[in-house]
C-alpha positions as CSV (number, residue, x, y, z in Angstrom):
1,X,-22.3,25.1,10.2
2,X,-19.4,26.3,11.8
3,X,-19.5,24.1,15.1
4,X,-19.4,21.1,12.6
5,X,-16.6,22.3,10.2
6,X,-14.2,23.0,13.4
7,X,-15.3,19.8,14.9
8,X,-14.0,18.3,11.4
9,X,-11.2,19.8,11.4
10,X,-9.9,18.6,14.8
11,X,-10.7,15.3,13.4
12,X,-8.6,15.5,11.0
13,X,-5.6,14.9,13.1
14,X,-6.7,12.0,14.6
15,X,-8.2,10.3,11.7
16,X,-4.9,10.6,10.2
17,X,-3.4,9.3,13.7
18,X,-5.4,6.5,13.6
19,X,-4.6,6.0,9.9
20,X,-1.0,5.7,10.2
21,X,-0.4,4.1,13.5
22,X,-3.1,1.8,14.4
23,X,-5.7,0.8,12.4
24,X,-4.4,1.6,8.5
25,X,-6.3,3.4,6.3
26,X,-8.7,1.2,4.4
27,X,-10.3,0.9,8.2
28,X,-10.2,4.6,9.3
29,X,-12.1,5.3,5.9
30,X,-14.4,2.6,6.7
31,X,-15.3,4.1,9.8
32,X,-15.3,7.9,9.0
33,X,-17.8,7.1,5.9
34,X,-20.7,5.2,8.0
35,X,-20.0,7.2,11.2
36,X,-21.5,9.8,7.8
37,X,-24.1,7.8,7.0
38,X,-25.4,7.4,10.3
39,X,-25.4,11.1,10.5
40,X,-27.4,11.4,7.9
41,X,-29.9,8.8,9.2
42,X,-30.3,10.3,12.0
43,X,-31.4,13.3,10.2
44,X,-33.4,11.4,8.1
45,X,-35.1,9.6,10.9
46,X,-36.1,12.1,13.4
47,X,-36.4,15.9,13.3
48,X,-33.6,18.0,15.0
49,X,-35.7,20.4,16.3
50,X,-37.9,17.9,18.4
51,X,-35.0,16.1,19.8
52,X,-32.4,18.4,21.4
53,X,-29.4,16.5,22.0
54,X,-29.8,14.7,18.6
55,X,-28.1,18.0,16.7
56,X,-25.2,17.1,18.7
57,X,-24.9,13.8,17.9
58,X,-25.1,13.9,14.4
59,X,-22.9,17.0,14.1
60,X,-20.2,14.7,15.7
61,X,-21.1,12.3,13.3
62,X,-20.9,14.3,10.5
63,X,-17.5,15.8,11.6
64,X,-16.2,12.2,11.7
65,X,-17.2,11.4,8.7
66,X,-15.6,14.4,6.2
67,X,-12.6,14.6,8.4
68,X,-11.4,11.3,6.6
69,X,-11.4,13.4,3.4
70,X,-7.6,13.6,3.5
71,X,-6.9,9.8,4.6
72,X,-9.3,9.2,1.3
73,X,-6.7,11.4,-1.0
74,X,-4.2,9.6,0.4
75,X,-5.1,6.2,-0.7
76,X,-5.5,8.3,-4.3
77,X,-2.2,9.4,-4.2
78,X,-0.9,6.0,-3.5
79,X,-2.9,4.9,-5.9
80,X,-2.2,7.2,-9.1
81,X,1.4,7.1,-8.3
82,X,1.3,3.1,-8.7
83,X,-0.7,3.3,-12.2
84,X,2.1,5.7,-13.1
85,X,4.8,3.3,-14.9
86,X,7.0,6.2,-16.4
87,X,10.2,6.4,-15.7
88,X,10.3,9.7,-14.7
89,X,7.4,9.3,-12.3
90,X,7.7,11.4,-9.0
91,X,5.9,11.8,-6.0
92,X,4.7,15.6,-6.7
93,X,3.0,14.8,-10.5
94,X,1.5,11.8,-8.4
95,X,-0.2,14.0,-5.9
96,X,-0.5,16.8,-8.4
97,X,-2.7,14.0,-10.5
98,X,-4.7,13.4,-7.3
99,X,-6.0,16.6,-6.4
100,X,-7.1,17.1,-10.0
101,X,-8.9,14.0,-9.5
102,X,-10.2,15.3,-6.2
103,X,-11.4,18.3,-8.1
104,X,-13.6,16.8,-10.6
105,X,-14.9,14.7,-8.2
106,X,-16.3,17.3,-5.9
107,X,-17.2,19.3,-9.0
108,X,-19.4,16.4,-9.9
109,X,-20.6,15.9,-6.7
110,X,-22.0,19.6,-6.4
111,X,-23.4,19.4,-10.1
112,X,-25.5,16.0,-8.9
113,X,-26.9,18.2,-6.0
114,X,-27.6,21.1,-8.1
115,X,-29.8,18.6,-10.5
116,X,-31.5,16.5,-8.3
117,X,-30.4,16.6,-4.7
118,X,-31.2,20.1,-3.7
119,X,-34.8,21.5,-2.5
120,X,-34.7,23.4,-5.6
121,X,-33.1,21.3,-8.0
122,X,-32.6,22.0,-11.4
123,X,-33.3,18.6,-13.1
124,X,-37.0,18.9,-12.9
125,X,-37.3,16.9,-9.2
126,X,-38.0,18.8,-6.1
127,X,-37.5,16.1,-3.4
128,X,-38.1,16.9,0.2
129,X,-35.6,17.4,2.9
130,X,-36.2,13.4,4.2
131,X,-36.2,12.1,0.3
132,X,-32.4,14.5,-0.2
133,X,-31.1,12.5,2.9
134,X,-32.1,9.3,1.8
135,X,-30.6,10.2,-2.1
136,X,-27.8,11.0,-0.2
137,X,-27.5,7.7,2.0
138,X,-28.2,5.5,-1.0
139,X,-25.7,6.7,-2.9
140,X,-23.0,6.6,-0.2
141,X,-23.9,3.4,1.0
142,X,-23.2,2.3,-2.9
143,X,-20.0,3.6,-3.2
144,X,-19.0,2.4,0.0
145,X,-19.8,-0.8,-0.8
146,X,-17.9,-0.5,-3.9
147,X,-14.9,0.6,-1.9
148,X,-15.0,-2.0,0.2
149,X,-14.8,-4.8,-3.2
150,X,-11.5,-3.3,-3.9
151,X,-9.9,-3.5,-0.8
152,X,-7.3,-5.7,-2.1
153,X,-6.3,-3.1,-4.3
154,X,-5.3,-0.4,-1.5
155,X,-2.4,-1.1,0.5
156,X,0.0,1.0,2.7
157,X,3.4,0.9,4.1
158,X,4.5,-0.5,7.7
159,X,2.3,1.8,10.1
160,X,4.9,4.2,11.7
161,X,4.8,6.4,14.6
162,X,2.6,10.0,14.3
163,X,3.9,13.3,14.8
164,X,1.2,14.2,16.7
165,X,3.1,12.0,19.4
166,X,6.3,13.5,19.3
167,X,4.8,16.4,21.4
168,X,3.3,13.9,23.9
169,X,7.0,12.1,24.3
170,X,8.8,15.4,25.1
171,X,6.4,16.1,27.4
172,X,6.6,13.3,29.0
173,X,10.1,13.1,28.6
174,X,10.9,16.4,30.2
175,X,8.4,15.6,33.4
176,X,10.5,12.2,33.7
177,X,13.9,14.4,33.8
178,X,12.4,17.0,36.7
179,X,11.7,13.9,38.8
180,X,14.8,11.8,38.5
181,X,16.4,15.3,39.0
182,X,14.8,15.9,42.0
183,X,15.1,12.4,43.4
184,X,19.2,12.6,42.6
185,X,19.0,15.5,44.4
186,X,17.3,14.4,47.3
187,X,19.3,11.7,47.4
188,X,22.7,13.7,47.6
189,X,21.3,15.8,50.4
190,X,20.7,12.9,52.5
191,X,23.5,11.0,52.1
192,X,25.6,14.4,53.0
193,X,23.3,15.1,55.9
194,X,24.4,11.7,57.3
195,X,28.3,12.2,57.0
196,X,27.6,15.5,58.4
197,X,26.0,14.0,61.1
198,X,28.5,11.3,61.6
199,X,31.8,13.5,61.4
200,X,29.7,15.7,64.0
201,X,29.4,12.6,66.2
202,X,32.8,11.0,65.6
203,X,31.2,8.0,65.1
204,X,32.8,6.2,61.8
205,X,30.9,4.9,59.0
206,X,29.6,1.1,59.3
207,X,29.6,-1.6,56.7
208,X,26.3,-1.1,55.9
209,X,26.2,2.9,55.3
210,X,29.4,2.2,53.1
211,X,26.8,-0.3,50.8
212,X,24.6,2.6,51.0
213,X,26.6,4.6,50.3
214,X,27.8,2.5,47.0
215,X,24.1,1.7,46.1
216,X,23.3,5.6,46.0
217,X,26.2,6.4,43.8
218,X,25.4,3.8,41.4
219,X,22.0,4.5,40.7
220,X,23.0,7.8,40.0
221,X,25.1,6.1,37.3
222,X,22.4,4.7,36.3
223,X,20.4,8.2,35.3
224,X,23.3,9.7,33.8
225,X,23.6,6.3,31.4
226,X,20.0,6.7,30.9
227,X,20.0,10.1,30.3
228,X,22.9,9.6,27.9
229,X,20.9,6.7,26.1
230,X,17.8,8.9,25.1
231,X,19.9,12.7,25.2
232,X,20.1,12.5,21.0
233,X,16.2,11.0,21.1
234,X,15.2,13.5,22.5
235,X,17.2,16.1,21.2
236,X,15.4,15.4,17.2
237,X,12.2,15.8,18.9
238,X,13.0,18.7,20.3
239,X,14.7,20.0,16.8
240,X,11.0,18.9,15.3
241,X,9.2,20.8,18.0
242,X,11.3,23.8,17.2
243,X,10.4,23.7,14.1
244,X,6.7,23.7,14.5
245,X,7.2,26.6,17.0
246,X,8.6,28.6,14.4
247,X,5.4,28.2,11.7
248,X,3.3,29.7,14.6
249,X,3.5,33.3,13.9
250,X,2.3,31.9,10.0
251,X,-0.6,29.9,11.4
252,X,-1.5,33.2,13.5
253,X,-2.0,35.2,10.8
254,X,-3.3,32.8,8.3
255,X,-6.2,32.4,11.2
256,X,-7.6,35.4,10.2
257,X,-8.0,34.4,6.8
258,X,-9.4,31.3,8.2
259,X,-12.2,33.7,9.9
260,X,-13.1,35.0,6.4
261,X,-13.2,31.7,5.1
262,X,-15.9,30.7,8.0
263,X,-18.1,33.5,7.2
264,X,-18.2,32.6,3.7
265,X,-19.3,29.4,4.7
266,X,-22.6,31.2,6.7
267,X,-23.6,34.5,5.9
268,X,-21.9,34.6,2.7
269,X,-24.8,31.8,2.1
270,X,-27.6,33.6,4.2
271,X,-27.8,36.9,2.0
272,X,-28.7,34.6,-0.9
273,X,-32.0,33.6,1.2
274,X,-33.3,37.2,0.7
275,X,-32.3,37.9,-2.8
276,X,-34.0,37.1,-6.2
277,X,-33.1,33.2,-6.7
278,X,-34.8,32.9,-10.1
279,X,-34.9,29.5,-9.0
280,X,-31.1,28.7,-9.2
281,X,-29.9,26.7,-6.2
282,X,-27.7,27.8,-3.7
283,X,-25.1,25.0,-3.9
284,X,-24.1,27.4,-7.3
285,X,-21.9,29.0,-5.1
286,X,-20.5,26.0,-4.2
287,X,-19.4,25.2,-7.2
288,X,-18.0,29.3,-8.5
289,X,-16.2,28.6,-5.0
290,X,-14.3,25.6,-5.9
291,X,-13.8,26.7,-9.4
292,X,-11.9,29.5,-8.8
293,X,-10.6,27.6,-5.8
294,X,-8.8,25.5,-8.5
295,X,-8.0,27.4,-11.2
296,X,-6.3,29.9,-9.5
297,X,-3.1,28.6,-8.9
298,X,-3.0,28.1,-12.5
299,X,-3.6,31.3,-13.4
300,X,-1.1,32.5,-10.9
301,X,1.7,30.7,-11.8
302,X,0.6,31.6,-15.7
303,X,0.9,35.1,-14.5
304,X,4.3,34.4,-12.5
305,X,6.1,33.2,-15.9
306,X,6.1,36.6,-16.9
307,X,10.0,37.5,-16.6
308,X,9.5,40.8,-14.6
309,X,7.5,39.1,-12.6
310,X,9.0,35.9,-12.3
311,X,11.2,36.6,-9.4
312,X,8.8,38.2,-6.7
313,X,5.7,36.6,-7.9
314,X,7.5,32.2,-7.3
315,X,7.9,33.5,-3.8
316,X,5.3,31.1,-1.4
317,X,4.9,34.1,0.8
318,X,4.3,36.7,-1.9
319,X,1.5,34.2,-3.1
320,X,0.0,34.1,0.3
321,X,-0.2,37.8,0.7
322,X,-1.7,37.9,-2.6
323,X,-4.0,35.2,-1.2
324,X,-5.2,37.5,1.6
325,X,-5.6,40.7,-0.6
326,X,-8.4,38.4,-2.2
327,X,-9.7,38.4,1.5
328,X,-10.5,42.0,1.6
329,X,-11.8,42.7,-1.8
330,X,-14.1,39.7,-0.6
331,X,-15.2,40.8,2.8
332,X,-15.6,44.9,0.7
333,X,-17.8,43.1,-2.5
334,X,-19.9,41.7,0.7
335,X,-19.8,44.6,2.7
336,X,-21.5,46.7,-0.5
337,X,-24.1,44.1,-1.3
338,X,-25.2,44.0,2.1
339,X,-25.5,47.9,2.5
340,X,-27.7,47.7,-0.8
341,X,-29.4,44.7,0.4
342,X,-30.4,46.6,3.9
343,X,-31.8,49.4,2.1
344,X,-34.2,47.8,-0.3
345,X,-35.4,45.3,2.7
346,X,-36.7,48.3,4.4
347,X,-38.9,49.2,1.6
348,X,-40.6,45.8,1.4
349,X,-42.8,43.9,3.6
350,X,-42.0,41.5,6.1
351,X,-40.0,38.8,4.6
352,X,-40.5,39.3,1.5
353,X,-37.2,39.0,-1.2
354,X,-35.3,42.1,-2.5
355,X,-35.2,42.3,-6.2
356,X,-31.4,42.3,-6.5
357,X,-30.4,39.5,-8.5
358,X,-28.2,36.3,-6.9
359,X,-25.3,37.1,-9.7
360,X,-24.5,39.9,-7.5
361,X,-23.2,37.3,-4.8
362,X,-20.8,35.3,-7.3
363,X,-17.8,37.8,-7.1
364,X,-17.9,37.6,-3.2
365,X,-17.8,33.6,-3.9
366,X,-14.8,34.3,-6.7
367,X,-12.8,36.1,-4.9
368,X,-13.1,33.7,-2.0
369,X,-12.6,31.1,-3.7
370,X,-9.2,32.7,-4.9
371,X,-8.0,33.3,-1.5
372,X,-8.2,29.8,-0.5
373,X,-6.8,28.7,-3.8
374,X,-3.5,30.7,-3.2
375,X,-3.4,30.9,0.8
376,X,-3.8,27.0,1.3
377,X,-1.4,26.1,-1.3
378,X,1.6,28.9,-0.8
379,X,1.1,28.3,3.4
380,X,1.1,24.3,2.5
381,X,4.5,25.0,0.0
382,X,5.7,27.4,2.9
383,X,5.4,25.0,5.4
384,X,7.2,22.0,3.2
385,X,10.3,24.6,2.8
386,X,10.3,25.1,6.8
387,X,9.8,21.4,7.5
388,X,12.5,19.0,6.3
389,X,11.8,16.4,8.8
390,X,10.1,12.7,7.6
391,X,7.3,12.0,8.1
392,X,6.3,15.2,9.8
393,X,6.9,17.4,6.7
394,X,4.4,15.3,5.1
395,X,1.4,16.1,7.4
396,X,1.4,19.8,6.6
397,X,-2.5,19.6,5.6
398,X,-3.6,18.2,8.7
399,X,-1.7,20.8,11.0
400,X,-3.1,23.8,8.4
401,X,-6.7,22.2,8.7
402,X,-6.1,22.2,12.8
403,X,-5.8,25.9,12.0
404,X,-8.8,26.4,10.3
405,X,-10.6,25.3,13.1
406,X,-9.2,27.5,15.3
407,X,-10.3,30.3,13.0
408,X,-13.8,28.9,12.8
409,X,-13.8,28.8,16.3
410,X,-12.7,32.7,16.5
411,X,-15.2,33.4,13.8
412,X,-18.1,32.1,16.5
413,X,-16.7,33.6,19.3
414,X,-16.8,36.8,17.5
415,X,-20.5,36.7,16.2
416,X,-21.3,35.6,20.4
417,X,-19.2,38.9,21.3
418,X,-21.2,41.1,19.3
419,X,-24.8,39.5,19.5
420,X,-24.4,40.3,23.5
421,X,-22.3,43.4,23.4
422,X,-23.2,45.3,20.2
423,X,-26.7,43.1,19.4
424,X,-25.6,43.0,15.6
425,X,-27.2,40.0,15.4
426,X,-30.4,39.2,15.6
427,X,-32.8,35.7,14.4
428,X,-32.6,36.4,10.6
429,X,-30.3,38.3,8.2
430,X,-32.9,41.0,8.1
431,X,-33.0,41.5,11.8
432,X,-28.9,41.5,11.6
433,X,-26.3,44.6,10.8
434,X,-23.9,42.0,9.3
435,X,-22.9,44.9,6.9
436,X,-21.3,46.4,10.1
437,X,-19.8,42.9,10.4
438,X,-18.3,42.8,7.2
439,X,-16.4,46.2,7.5
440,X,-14.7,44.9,10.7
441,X,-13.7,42.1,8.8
442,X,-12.0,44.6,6.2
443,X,-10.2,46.2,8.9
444,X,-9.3,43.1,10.6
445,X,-8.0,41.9,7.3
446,X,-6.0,45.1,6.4
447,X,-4.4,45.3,9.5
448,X,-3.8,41.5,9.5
449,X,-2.4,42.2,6.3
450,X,0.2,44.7,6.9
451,X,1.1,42.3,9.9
452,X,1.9,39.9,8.0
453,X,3.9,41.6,5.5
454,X,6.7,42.3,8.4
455,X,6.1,38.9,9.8
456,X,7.3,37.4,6.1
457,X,10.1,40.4,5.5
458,X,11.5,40.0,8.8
459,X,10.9,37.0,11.0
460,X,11.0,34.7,7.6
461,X,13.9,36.7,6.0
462,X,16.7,33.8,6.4
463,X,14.3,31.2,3.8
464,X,13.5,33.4,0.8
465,X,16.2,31.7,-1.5
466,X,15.9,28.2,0.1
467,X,11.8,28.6,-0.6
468,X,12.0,30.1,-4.3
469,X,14.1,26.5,-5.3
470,X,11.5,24.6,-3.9
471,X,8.6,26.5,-5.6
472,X,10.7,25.7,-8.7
473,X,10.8,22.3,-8.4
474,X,6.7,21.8,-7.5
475,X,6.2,24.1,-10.5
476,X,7.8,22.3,-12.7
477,X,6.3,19.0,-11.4
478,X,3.1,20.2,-11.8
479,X,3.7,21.1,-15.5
480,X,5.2,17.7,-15.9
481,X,1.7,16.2,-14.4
């Protein structure tokens, strides 16, 4: 689960690289979607666990196909802010609109799995694993096809150059400037080894060493005017690159949070194998998740209109931090039902399910869900207040889901660290001490915590007015929406 959600997240860059530089869009959505659905016919088609290297390929496929999840709200945006005829339409309320469309979407599409796609549906069907994938191909073969009818609807400005390349071009830029450098300089030494030479000698310069001579001094013109040519090029990519630079020590601490947000995603979704189901599927979670994914921010900035409040709590960093205490009363509502969990497993047979009811997994899911409500969105405001440059300022998602991954990746690096080190882990849950897991994810997270509370105070001190106008105005384009 993990490999494939980092994989998607690398993706994400480049879907939205090919998106807005070579092939539009419409055609990056195109492809993302059946690179999907052959994912999910491969699945459907063979069994994974007969044909080795096939995992691989449909985990690649699958990454490809939901990393054009933010290429798709995108074309929403573009597309609620044209159906908006008001004069006081802005872009904010527009993209505000979208994700609220997004939301219900993705609401409706874990309620369809809950009735009738899952194992243990609740709409009276109990469909195999091969008859879920094939629901699941039929239905986004249709709507793909019913995307496709209204591609004269979408459209998108000019193409235009990436970010992403903007580190490539410096790069390049700066290995171009050591060799012309380098070959100036050789070409000075030479030409004053041979008057050395000649003044040595006595012999006097000819005709043709004066051409040289003249040739060598004019190429050198030449670099300087080409040097002078690009100097303010490059010098805005190197003010963007600075820029990025200094969100690193954000991204470095948001990783951990990132970490948290990968277990959720796996043994978050394990301890509900060994608990009382009453026959409710596990895609529930899924859906308390995303809930309180969405309605936190509501209920934050409800909260921040309080006037005693008002002034600390509009702060993007203070809504991060709140974000990440979230994390830890998470990782300790985990940590407890796991220690509970442990104990009545030893008093049962093999296998056999505790009697502790699922409902004691939904705050762990809550509270999760509240952490990535508030962490993505202050970290995506944050990084909007840092960034003033177009069009990079507007990719902030896809650099903050490059992050996640990282943090995914950490998260399996750790569980491989302690499976061979401190055996933790074992082939189920039951066999695991993931409770021992969970508390040094609470320490990780306290510390991480407390770290970033100086890395805000101090290394973001200069932005704290400049970031509180800004929350102001997407506040009060939200309301607006």
């Amino acid at each position: 689960m993990n490999i494939q959600s980092s994989l998607s997240s690398f993706s994400v860059i480049l879907m939205a690289h090919a998106a807005h530089s070579f092939v539009g869009r419409f055609r990056t959505l195109l492809f993302s979607t059946t690179a999907y659905i052959g994912g999910l016919m491969l699945f459907w088609m063979f069994n994974p666990y007969d044909v080795k290297w096939l995992v691989v390929v449909a985990l690649v496929l699958l990454a490809l196909g939901t990393s054009g999840a933010n290429v798709l709200r995108d074309v929403l945006i573009d597309l609620v802010h044209d159906i908006d005829k008001s004069e006081d339409r802005t872009k904010t309320r527009s993209i505000a609109r979208a994700t609220i469309w997004l939301r219900i979407a993705g609401v409706l599409g874990v309620i369809s799995a809950i009735l009738w796609v899952a194992t243990d549906a609740l709409g009276g069907v109990r469909p195999s694993w091969r008859s879920s994938f094939m629901i699941c191909i039929i239905t986004i073969t249709t709507v793909l096809m019913i995307f496709c009818k209204g591609h004269n609807v979408y459209h998108q400005d000019a193409l235009t150059e990436r970010p992403v390349e903007i580190f490539f071009r410096v790069f390049r830029a700066r290995i171009q400037k050591l060799l012309k450098v380098d070959n100036s300089r050789c070409s000075t030494n030479t030409l004053g080894q041979d008057r050395s030479l000649q003044q040595n000698l006595g012999i006097e310069m000819t005709t043709n060493e004066g051409i040289a001579q003249e040739r060598s001094v004019l190429r050198l013109n030449m670099i300087g005017l080409e040097d002078r040519e690009s100097s303010s090029y490059k010098q805005e990519d190197m003010v963007v690159i600075k820029r990025l630079l200094r969100m690193f020590p954000m991204w470095g601490v948001f990783m951990v949070v990132c970490v948290i947000s990968a277990t959720g995603n796996t043994f978050f979704l394990q301890q509900y194998s060994y608990l009382n189901p009453d026959k409710i599927p596990i895609q529930i979670y899924n859906l308390v998740q995303d809930s309180s994914s969405f309605l936190i921010p509501f209920l934050y900035r409800a909260i921040c209109d309080i006037r005693w409040i008002s002034s600390v709590g509009k702060n993007e960093k203070v809504k991060i931090g709140v974000g990440m205490i979230f994390a830890i009363i998470s990782c300790v509502s985990a940590w407890q039902l796991e220690v509970h969990r442990l104990k009545a497993v030893k008093t049962l047979p093999e296998d056999e399910n505790t009697s502790i009811s699922f409902l004691w997994l939904v705050p762990q899911f809550c509270m999760l869900g509240c952490m990535e409500g508030l962490t993505g969105e202050g970290l995506l405001n944050f990084y909007k207040s840092q960034i003033k440059d177009e069009p990079i300022r507007s990719y902030g998602e896809e650099y903050i889901e490059i992050v996640h991954g990282f943090g995914k990746l950490l998260n399996i690096f750790l569980i491989l660290l302690l499976k061979s080190q401190r055996e933790w882990f074992g082939d189920t849950i039951n066999e695991s001490r993931v409770d021992k897991y969970y508390r040094l994810l609470i320490y990780a997270c306290s510390t991480n915590f407390i770290i970033y509370c100086c890395t805000a105070k101090f290394f973001y001190k200069d932005t704290e007015q400049h970031q509180n106008s800004d929350s102001h105005d997407l506040q009060h384009d939200y309301r607006s929406g």
